[in-house]
C-alpha positions in Angstrom: 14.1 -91.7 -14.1 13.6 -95.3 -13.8 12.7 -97.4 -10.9 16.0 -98.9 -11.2 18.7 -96.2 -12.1 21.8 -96.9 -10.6 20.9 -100.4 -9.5 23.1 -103.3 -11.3 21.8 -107.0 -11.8 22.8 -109.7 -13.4 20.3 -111.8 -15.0 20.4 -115.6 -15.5 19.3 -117.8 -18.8 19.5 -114.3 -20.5 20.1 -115.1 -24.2 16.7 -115.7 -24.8 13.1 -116.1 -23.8 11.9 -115.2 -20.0 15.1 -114.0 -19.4 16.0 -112.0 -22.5 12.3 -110.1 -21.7 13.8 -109.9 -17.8 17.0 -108.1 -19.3 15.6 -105.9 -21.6 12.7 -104.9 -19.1 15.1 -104.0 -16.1 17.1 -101.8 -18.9 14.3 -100.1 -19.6 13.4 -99.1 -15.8 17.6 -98.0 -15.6 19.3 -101.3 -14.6 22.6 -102.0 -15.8 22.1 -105.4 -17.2 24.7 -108.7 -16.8 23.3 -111.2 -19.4 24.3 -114.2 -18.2 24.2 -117.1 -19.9 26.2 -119.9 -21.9 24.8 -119.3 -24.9 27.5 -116.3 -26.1 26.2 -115.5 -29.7 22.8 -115.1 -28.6 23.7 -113.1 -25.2 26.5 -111.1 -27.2 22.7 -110.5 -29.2 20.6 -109.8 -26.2 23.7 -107.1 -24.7 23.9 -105.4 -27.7 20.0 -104.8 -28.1 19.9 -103.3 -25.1 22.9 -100.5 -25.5 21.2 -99.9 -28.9 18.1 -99.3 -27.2 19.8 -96.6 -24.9 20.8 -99.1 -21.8 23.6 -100.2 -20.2 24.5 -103.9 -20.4 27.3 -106.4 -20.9 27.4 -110.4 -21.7 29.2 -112.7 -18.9 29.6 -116.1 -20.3 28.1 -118.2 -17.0 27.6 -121.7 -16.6 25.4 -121.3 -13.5 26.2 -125.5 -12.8 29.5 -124.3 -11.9 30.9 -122.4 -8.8 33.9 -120.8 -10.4 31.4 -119.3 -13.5 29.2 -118.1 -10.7 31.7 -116.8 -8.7 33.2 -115.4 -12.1 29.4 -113.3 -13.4 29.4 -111.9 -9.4 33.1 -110.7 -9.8 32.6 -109.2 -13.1 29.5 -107.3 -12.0 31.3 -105.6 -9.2 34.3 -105.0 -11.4 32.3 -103.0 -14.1 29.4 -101.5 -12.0 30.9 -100.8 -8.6 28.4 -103.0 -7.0 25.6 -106.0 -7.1 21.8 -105.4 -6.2 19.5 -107.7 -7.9 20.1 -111.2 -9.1 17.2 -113.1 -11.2 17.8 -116.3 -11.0 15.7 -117.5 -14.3 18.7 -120.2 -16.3 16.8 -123.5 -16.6 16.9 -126.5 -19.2 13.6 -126.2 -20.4 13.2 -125.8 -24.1 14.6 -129.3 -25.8 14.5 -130.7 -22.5 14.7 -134.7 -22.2 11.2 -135.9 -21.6 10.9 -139.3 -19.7 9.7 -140.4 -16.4 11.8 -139.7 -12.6 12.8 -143.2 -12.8 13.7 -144.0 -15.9 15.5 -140.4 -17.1 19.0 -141.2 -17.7 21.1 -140.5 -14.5 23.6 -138.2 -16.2 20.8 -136.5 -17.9 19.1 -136.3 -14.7 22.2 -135.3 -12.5 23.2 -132.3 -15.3 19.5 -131.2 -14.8 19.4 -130.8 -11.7 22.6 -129.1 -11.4 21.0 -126.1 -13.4 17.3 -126.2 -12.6 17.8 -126.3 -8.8 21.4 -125.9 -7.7 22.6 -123.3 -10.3 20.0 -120.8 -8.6 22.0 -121.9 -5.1 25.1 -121.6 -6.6 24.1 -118.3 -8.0 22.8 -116.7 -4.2 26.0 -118.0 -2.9 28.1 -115.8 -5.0 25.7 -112.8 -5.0 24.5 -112.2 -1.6 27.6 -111.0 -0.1 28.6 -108.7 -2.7 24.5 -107.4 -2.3 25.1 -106.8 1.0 28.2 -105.0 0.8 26.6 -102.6 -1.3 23.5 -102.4 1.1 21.1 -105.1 0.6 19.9 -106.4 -2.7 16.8 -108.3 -4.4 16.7 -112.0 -5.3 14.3 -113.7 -7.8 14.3 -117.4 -8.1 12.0 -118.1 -11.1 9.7 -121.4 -10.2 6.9 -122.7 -12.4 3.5 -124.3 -11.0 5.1 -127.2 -12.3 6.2 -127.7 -8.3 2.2 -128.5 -7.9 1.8 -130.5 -10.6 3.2 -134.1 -11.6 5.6 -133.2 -14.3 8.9 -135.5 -13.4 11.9 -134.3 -12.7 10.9 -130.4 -14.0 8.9 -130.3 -11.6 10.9 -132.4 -8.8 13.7 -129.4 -9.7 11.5 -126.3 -9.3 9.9 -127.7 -5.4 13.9 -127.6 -4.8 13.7 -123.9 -6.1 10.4 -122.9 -3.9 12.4 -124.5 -0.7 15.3 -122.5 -1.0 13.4 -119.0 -1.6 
């Protein structure tokens, strides 16, 4: 028995990194796993690995920027597992990410950033929570970074947004 048989959760920036280790962890306790992510060969990857390793788990191309992709990963979760209990909210440009200064980063760059590193974890809870408390109540995890505390630009401009809406 795991801590989590029986429980579903979908799982943000899932193809890789925090959130492949996030997937493959809650597997392991009895989760079935949504990888979510845009990245489809490598979350086609992560899915796989964990039904090989014994789990249950599927891929749901999300773009968590977008309201119809996060309503879409929410939708597909109840469809295949009946319900929706945990979401880890973890996608985030990180890796690659543009480094320049709050007032100089271009303001596309900026506004596309922001969209994922802040509002895709609202977007996220707003097409979740219902659906979590239909089936009873639910767990939400908004991954921050102690960059809030530290000067580190628009990173860390993004994840103060993520510690004020937990």
């Amino acid at each position: 028995m795991g801590r989590f048989d029986g429980k579903s959760v979908i799982v943000t920036g899932a193809a890789g990194g925090i959130g492949e280790e996030y997937a493959k962890a809650l597997a392991a306790e009895g989760a079935k796993v949504v990888v979510a992510d845009v990245s489809d060969t490598e979350g086609e990857r992560v899915a796989a690995e964990i039904v090989a390793a014994g789990g249950e788990a599927f891929f749901q191309h999300t773009d968590v920027s977008d309201p119809d992709s996060a309503d879409a990963c929410a939708e597909a979760t109840v469809e295949k597992y009946g319900r929706l209990d945990m979401l880890v909210n973890n996608a985030a440009i990180f890796g690659g990410m543009k480094l320049d200064f709050l007032i100089t980063v271009p303001w596309d760059y900026y506004q596309k950033f922001m969209q994922v590193n802040m509002n895709g974890q609202l977007l996220m809870v707003r097409a979740c929570w219902e659906k979590m408390a239909a089936a009873g109540g639910g767990a939400i995890v908004n991954q921050s970074s102690t960059a809030a505390w530290l000067y580190s630009g628009f990173y860390g401009l993004a994840k103060v947004g993520v510690n004020g809406l937990t």
